[in-house]
mmCIF file of the N, C-alpha and C atoms, coordinates in Angstrom:
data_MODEL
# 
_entry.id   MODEL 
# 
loop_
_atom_site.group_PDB 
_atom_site.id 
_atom_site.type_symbol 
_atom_site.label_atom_id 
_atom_site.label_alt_id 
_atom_site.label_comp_id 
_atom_site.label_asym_id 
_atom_site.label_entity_id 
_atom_site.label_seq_id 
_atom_site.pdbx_PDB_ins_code 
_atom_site.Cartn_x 
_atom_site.Cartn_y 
_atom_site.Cartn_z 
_atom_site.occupancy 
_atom_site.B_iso_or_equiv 
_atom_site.pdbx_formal_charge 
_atom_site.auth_seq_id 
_atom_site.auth_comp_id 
_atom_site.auth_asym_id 
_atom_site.auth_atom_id 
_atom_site.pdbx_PDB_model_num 
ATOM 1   N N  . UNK A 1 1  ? 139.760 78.678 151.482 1.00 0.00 ? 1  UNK A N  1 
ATOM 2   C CA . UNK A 1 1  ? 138.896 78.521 150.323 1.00 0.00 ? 1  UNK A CA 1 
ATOM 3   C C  . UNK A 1 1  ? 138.739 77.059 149.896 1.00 0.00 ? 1  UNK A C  1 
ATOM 4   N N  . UNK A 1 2  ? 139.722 75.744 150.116 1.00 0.00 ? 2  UNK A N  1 
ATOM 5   C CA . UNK A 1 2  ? 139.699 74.950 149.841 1.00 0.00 ? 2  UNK A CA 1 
ATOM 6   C C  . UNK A 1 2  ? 138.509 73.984 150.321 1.00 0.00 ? 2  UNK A C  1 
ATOM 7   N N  . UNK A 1 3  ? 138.748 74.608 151.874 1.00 0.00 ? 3  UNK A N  1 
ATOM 8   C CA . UNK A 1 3  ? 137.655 73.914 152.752 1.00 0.00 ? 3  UNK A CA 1 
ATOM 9   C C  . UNK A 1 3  ? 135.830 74.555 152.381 1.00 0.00 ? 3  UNK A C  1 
ATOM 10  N N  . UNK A 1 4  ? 135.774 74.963 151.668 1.00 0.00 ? 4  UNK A N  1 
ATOM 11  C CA . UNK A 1 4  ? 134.792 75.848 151.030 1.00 0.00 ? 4  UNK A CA 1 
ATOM 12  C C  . UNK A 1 4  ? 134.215 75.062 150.324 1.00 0.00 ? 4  UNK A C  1 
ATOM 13  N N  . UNK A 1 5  ? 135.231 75.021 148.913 1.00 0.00 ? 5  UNK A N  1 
ATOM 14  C CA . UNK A 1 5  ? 135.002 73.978 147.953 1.00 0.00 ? 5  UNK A CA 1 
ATOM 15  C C  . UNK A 1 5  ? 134.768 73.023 147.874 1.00 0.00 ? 5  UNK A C  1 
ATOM 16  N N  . UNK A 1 6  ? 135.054 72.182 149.032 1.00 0.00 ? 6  UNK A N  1 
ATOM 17  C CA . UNK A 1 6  ? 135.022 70.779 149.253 1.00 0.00 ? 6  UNK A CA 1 
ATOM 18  C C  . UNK A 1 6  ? 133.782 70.754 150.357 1.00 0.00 ? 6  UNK A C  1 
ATOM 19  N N  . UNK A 1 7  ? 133.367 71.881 150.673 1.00 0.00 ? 7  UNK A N  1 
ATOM 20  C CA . UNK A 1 7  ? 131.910 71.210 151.119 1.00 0.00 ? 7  UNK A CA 1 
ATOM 21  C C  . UNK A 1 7  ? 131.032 71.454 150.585 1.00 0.00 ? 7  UNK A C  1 
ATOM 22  N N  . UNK A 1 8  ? 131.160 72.417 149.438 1.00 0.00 ? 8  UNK A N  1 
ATOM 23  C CA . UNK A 1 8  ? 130.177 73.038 148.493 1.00 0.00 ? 8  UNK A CA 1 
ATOM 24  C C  . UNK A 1 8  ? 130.254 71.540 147.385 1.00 0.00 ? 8  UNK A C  1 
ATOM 25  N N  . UNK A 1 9  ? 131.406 71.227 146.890 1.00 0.00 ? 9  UNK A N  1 
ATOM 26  C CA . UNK A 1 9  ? 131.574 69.558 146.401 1.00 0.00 ? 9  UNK A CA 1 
ATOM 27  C C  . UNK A 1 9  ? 130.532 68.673 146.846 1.00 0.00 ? 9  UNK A C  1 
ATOM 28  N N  . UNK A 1 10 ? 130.279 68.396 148.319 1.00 0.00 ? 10 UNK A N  1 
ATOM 29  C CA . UNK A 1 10 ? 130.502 67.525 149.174 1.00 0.00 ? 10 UNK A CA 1 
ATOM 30  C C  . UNK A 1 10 ? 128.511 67.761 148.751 1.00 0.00 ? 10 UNK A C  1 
ATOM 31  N N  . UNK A 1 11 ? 128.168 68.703 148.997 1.00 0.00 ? 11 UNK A N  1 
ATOM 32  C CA . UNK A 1 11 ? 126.600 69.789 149.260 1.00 0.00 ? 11 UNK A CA 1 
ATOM 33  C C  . UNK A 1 11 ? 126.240 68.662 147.520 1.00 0.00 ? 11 UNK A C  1 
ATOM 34  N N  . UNK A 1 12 ? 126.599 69.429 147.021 1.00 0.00 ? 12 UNK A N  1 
ATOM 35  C CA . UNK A 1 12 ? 126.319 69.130 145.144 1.00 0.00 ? 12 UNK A CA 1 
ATOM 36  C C  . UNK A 1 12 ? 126.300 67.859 145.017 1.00 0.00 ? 12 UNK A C  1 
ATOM 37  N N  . UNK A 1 13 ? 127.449 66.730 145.343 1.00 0.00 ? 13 UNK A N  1 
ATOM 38  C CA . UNK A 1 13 ? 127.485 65.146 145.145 1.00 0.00 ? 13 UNK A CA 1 
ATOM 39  C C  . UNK A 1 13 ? 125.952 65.001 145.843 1.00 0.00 ? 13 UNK A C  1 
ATOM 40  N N  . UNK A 1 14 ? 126.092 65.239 146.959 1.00 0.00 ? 14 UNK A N  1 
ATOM 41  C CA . UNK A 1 14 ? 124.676 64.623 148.007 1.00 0.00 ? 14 UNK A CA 1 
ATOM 42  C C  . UNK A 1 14 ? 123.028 65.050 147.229 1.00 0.00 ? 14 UNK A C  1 
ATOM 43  N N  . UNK A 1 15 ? 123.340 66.280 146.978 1.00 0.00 ? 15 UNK A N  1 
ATOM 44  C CA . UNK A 1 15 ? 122.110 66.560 145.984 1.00 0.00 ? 15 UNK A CA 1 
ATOM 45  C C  . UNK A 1 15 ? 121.887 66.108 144.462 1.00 0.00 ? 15 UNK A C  1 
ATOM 46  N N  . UNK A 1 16 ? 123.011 65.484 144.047 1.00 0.00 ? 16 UNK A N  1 
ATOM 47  C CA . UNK A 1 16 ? 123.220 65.332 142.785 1.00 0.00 ? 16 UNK A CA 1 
ATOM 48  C C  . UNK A 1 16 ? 122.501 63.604 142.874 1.00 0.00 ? 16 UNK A C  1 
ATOM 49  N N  . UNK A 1 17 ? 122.735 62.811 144.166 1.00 0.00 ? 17 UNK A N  1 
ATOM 50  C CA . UNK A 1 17 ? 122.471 61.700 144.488 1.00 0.00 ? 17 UNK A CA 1 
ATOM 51  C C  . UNK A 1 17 ? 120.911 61.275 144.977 1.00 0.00 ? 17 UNK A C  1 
ATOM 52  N N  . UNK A 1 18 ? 120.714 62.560 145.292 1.00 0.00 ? 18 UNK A N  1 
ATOM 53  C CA . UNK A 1 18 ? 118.887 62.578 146.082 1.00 0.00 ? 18 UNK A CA 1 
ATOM 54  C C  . UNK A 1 18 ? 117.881 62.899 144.429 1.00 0.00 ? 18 UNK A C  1 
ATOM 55  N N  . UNK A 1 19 ? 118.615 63.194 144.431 1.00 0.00 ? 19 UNK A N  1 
ATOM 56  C CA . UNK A 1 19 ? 117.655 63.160 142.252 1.00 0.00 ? 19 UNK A CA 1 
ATOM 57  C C  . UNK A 1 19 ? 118.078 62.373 141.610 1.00 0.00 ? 19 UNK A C  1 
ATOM 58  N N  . UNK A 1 20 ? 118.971 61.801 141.798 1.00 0.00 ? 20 UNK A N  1 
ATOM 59  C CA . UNK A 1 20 ? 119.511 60.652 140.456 1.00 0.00 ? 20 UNK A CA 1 
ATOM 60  C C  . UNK A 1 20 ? 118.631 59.312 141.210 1.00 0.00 ? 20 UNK A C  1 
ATOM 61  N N  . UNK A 1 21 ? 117.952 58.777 142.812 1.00 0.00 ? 21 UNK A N  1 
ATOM 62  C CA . UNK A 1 21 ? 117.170 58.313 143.563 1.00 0.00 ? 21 UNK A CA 1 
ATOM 63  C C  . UNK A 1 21 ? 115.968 58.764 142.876 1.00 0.00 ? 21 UNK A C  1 
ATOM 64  N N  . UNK A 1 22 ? 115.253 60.010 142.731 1.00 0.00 ? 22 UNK A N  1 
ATOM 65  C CA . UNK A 1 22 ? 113.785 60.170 142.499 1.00 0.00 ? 22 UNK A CA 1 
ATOM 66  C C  . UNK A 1 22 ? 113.482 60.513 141.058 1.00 0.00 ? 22 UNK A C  1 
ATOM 67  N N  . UNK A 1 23 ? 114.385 60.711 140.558 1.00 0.00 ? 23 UNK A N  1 
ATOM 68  C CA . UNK A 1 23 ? 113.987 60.511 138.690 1.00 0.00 ? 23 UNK A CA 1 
ATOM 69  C C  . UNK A 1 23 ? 113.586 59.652 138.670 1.00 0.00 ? 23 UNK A C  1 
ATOM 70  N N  . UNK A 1 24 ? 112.497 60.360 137.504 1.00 0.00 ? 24 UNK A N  1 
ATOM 71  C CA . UNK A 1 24 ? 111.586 59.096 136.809 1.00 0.00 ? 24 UNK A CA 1 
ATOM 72  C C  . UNK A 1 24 ? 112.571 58.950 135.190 1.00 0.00 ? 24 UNK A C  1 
ATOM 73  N N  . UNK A 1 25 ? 112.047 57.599 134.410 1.00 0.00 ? 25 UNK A N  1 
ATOM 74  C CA . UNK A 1 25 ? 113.179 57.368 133.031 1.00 0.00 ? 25 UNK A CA 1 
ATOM 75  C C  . UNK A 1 25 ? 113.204 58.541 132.401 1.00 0.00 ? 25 UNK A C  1 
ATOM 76  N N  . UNK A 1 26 ? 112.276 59.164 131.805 1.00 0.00 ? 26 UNK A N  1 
ATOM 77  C CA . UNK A 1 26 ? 112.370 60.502 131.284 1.00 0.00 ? 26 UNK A CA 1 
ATOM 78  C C  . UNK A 1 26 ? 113.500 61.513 131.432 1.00 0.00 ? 26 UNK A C  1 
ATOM 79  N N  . UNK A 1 27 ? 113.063 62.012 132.711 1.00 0.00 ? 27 UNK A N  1 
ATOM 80  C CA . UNK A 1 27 ? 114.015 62.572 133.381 1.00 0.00 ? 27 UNK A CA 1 
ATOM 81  C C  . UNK A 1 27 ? 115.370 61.848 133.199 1.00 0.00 ? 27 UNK A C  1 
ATOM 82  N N  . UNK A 1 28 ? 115.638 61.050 134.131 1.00 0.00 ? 28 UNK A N  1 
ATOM 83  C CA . UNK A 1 28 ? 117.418 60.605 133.707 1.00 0.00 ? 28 UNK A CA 1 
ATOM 84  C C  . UNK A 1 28 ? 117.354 60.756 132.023 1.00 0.00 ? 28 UNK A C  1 
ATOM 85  N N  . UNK A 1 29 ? 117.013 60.234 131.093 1.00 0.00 ? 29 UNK A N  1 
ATOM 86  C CA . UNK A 1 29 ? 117.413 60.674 129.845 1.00 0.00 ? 29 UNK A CA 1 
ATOM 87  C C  . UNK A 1 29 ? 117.617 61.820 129.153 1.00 0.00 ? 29 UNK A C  1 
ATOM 88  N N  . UNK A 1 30 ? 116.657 63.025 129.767 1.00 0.00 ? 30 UNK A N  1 
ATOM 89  C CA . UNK A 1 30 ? 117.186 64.187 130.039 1.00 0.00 ? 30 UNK A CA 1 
ATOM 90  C C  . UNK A 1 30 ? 118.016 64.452 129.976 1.00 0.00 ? 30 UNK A C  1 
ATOM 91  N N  . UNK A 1 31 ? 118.230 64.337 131.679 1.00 0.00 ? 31 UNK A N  1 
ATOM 92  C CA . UNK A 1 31 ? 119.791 64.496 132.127 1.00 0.00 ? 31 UNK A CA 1 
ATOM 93  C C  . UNK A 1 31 ? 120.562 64.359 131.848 1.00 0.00 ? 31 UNK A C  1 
ATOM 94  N N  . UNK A 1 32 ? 120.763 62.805 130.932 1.00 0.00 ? 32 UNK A N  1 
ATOM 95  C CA . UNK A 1 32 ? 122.139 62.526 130.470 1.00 0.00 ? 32 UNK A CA 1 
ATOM 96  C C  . UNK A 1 32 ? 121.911 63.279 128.636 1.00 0.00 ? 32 UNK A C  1 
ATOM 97  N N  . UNK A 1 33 ? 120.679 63.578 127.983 1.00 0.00 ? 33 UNK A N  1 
ATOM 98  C CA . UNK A 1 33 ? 120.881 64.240 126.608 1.00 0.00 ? 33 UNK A CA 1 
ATOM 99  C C  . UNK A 1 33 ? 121.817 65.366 127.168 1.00 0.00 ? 33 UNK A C  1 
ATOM 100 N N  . UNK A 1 34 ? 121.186 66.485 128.345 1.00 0.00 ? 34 UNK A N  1 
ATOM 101 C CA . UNK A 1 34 ? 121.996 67.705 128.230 1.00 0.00 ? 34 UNK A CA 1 
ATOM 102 C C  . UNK A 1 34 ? 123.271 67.732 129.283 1.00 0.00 ? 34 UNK A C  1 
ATOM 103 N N  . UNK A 1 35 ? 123.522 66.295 129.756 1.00 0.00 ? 35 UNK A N  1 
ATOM 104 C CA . UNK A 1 35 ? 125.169 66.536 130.185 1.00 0.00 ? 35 UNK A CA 1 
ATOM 105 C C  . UNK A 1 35 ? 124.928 67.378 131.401 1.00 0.00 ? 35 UNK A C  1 
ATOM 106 N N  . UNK A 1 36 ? 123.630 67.585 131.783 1.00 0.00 ? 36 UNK A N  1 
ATOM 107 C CA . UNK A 1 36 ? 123.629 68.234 133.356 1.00 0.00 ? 36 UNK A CA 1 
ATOM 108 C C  . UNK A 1 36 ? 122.504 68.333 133.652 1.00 0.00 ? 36 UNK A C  1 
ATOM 109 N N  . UNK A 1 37 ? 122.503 68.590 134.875 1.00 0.00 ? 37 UNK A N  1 
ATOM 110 C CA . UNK A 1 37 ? 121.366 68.799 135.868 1.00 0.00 ? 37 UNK A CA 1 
ATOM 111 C C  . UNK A 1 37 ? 120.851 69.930 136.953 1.00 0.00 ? 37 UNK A C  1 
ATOM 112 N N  . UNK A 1 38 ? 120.157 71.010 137.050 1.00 0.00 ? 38 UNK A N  1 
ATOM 113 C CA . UNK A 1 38 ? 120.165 71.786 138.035 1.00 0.00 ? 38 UNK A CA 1 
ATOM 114 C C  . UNK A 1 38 ? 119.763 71.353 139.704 1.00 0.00 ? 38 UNK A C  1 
ATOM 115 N N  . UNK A 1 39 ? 120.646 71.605 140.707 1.00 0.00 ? 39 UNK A N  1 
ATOM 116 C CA . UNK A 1 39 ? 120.330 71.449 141.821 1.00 0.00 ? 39 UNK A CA 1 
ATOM 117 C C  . UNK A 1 39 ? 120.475 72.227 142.468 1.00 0.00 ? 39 UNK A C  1 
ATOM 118 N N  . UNK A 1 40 ? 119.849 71.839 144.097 1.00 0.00 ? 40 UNK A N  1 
ATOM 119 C CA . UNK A 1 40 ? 119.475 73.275 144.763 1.00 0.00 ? 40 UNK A CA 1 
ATOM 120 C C  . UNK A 1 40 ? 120.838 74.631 144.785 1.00 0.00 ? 40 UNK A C  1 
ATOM 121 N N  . UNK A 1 41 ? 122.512 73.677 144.906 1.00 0.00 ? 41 UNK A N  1 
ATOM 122 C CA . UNK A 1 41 ? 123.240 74.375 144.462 1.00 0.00 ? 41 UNK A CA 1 
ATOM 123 C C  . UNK A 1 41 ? 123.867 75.101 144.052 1.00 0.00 ? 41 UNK A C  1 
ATOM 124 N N  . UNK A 1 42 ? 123.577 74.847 142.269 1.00 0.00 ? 42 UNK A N  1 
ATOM 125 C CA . UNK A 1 42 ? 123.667 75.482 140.870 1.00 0.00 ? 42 UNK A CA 1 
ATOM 126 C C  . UNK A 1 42 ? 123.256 73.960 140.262 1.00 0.00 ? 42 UNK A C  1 
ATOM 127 N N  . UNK A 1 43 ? 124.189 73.964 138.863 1.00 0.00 ? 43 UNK A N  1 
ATOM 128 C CA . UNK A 1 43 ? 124.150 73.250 136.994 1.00 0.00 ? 43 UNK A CA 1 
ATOM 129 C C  . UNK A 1 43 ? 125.028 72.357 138.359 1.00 0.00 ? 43 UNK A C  1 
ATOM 130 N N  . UNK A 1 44 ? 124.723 71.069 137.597 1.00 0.00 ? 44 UNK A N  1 
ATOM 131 C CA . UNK A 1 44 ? 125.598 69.557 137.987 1.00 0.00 ? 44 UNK A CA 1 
ATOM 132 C C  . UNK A 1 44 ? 126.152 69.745 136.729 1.00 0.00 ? 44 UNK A C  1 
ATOM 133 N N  . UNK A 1 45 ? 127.486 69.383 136.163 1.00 0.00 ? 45 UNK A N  1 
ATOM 134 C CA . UNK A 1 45 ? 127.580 69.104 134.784 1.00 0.00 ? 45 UNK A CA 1 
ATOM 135 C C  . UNK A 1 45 ? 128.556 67.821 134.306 1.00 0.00 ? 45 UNK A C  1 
ATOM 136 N N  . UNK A 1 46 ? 128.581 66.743 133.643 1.00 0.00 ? 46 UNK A N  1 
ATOM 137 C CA . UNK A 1 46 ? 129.043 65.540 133.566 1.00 0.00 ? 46 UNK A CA 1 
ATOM 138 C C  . UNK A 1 46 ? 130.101 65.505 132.275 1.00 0.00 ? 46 UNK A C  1 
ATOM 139 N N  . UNK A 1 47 ? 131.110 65.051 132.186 1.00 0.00 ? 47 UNK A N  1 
ATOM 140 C CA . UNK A 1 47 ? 131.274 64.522 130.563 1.00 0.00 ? 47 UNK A CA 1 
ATOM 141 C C  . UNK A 1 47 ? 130.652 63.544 130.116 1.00 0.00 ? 47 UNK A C  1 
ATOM 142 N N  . UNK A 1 48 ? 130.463 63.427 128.765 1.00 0.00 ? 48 UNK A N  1 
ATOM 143 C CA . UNK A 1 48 ? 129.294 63.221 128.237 1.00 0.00 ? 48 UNK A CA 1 
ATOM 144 C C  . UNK A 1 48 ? 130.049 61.356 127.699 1.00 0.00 ? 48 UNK A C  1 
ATOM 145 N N  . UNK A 1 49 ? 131.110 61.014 128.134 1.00 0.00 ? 49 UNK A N  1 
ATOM 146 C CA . UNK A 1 49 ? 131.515 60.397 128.178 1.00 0.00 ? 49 UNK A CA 1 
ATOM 147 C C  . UNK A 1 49 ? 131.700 59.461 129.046 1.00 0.00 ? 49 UNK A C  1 
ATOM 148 N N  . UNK A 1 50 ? 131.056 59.790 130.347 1.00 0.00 ? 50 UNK A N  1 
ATOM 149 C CA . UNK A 1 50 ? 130.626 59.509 131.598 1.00 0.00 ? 50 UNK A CA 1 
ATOM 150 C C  . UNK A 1 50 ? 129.220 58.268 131.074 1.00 0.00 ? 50 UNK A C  1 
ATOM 151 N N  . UNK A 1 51 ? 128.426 58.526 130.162 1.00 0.00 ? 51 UNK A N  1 
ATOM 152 C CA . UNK A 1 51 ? 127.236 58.021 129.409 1.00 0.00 ? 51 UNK A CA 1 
ATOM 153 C C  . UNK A 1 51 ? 127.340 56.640 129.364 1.00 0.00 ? 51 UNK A C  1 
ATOM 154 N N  . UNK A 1 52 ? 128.404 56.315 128.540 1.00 0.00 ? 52 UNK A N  1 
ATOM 155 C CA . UNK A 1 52 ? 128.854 55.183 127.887 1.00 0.00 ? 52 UNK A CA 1 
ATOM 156 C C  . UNK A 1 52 ? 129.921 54.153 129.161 1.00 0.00 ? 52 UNK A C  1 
ATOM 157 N N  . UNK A 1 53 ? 130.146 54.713 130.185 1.00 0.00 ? 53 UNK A N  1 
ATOM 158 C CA . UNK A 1 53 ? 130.749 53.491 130.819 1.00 0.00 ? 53 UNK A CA 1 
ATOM 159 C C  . UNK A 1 53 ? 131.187 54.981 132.539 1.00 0.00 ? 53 UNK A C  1 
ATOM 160 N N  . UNK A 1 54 ? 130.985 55.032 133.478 1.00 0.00 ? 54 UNK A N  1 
ATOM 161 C CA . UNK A 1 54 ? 131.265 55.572 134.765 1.00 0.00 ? 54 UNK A CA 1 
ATOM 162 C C  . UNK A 1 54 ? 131.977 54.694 135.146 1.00 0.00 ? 54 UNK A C  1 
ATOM 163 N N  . UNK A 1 55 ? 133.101 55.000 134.943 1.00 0.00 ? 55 UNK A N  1 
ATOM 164 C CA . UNK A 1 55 ? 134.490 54.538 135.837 1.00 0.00 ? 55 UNK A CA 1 
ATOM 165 C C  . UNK A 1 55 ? 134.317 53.685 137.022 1.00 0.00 ? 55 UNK A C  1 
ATOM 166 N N  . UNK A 1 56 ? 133.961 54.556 138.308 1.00 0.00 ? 56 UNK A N  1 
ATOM 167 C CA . UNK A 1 56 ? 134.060 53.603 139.397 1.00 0.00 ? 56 UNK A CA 1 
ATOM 168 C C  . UNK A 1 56 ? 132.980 52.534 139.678 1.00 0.00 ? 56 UNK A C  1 
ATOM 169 N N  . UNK A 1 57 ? 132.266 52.592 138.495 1.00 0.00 ? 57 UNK A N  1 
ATOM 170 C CA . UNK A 1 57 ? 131.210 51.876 138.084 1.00 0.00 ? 57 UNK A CA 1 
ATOM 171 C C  . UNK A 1 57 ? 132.022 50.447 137.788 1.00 0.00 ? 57 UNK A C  1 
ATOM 172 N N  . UNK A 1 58 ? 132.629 50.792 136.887 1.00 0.00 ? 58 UNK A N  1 
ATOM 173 C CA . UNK A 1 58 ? 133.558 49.505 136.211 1.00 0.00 ? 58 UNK A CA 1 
ATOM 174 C C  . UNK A 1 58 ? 134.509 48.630 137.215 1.00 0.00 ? 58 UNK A C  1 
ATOM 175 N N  . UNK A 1 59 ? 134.029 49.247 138.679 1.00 0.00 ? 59 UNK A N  1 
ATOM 176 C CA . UNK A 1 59 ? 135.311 48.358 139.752 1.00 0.00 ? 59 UNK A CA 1 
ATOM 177 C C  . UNK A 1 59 ? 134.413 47.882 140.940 1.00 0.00 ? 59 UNK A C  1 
ATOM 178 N N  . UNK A 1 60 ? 134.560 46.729 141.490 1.00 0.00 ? 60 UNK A N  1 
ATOM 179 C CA . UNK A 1 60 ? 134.218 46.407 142.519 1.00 0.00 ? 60 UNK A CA 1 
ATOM 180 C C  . UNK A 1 60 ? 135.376 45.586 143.778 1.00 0.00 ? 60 UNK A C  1 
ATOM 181 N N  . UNK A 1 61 ? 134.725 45.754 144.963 1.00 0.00 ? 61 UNK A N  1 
ATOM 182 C CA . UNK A 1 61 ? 135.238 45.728 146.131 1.00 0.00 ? 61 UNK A CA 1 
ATOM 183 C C  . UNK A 1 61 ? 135.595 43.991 146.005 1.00 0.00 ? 61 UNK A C  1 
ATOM 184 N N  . UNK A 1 62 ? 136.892 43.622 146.315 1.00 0.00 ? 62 UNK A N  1 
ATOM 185 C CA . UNK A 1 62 ? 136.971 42.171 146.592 1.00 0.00 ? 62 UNK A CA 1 
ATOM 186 C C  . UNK A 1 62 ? 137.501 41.857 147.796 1.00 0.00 ? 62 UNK A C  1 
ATOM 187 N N  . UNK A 1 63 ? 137.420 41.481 148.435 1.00 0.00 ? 63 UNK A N  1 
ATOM 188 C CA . UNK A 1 63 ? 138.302 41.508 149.889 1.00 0.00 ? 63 UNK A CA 1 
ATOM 189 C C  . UNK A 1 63 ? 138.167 43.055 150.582 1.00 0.00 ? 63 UNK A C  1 
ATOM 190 N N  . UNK A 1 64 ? 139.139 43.547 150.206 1.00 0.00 ? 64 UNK A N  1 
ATOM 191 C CA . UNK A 1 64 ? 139.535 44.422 150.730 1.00 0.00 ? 64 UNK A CA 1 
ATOM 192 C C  . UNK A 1 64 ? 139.697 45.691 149.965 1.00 0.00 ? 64 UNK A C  1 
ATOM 193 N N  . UNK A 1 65 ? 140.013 45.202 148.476 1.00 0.00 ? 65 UNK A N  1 
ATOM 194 C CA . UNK A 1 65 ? 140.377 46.297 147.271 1.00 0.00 ? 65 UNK A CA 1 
ATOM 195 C C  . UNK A 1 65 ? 139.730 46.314 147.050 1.00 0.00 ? 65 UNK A C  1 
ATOM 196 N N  . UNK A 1 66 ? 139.583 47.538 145.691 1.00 0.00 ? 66 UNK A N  1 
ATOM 197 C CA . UNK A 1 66 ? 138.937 48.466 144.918 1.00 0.00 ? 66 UNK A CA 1 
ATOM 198 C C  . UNK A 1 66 ? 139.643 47.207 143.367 1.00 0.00 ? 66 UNK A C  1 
ATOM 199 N N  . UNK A 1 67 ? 139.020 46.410 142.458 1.00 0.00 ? 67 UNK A N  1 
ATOM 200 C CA . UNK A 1 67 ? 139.518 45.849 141.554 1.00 0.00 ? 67 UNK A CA 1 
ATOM 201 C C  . UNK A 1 67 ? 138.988 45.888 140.650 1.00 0.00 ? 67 UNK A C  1 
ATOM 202 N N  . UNK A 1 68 ? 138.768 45.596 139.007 1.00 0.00 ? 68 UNK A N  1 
ATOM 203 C CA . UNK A 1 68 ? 138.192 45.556 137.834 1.00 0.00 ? 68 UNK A CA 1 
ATOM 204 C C  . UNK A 1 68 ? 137.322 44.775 137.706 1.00 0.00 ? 68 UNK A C  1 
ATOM 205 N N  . UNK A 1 69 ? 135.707 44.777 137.247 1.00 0.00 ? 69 UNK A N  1 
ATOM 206 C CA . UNK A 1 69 ? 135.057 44.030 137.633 1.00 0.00 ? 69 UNK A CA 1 
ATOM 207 C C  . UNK A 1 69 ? 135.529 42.460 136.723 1.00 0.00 ? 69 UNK A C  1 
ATOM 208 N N  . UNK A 1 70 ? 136.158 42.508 135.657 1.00 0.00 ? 70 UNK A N  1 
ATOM 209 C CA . UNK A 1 70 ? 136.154 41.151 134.974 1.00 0.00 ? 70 UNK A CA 1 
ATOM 210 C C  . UNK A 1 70 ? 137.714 40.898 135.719 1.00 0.00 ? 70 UNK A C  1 
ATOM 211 N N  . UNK A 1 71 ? 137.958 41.250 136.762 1.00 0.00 ? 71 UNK A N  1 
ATOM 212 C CA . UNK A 1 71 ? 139.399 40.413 137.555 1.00 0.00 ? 71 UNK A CA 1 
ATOM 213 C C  . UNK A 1 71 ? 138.315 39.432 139.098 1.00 0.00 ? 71 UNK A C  1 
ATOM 214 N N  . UNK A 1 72 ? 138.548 37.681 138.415 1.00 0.00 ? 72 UNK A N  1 
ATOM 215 C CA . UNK A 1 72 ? 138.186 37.181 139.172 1.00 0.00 ? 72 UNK A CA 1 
ATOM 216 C C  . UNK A 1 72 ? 139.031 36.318 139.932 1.00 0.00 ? 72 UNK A C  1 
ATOM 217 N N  . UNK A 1 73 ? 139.929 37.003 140.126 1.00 0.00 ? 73 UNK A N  1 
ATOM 218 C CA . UNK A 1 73 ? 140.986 36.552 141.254 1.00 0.00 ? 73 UNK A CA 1 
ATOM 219 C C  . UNK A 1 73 ? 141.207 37.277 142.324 1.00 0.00 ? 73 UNK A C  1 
ATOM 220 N N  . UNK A 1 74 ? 140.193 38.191 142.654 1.00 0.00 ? 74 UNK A N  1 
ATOM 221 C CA . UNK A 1 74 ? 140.118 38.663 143.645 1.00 0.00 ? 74 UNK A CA 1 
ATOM 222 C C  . UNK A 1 74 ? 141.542 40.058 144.045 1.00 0.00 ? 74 UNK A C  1 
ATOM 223 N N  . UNK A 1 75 ? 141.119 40.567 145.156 1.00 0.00 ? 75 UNK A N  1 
ATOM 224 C CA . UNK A 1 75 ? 142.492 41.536 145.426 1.00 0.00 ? 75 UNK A CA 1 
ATOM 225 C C  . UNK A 1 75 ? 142.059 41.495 147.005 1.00 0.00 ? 75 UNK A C  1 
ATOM 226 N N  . UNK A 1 76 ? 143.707 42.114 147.695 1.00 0.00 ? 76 UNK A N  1 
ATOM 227 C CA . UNK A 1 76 ? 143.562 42.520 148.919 1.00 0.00 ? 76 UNK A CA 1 
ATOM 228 C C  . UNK A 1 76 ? 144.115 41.384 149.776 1.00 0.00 ? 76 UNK A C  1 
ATOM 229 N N  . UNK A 1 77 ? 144.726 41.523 150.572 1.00 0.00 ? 77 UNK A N  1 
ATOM 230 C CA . UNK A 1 77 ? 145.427 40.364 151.666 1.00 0.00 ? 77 UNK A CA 1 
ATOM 231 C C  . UNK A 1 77 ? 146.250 39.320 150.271 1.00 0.00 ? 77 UNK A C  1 
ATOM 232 N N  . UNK A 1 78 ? 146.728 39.278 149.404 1.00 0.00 ? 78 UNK A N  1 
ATOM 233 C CA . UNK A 1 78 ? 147.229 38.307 148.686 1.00 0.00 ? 78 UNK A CA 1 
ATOM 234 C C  . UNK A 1 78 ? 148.701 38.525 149.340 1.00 0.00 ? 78 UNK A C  1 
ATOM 235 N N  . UNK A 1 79 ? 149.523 37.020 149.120 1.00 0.00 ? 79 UNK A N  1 
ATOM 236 C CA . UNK A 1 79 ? 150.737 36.783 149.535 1.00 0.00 ? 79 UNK A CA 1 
ATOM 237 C C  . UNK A 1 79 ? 150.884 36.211 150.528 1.00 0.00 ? 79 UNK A C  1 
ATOM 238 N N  . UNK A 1 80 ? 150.520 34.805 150.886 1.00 0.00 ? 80 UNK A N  1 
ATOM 239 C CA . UNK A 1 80 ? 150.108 34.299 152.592 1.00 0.00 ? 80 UNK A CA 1 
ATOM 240 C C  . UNK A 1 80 ? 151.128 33.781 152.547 1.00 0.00 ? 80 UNK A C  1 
# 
């Protein structure tokens, strides 16, 4: 069942990504008033807290790591 879930996951992210691409502004504002979205799927549904700042939004790649975007000292291979 796990392996189920995780491609039914996997199905939903990918569709959730091919509309968040072809929305027009309207639409995304929509989306984010009612905290979800229908796809071919089912309901996408977000916390609504997601609005105000998306996490992996807030990190970018430096080297090698995953780091905070206001860390400008970089990450990854440190310690030569």
């Amino acid at each position: 069942m796990p392996a189920a879930q995780a491609y039914m996951t996997m199905h939903l992210a990918a569709d959730a990504a091919n509309q968040a691409q072809s929305l027009e502004t309207e639409a995304i504002k929509k989306v984010l008033a009612e905290n979800s979205f229908e796809t071919v799927y089912g309901s996408l549904s977000f916390d609504k807290r997601l609005i105000s700042g998306i996490p992996v939004f807030q990190k970018i790649y430096l080297n090698d790591q995953l780091v905070p975007r206001n860390n400008n000292t970089g990450g990854g291979n440190g310690g030569e």
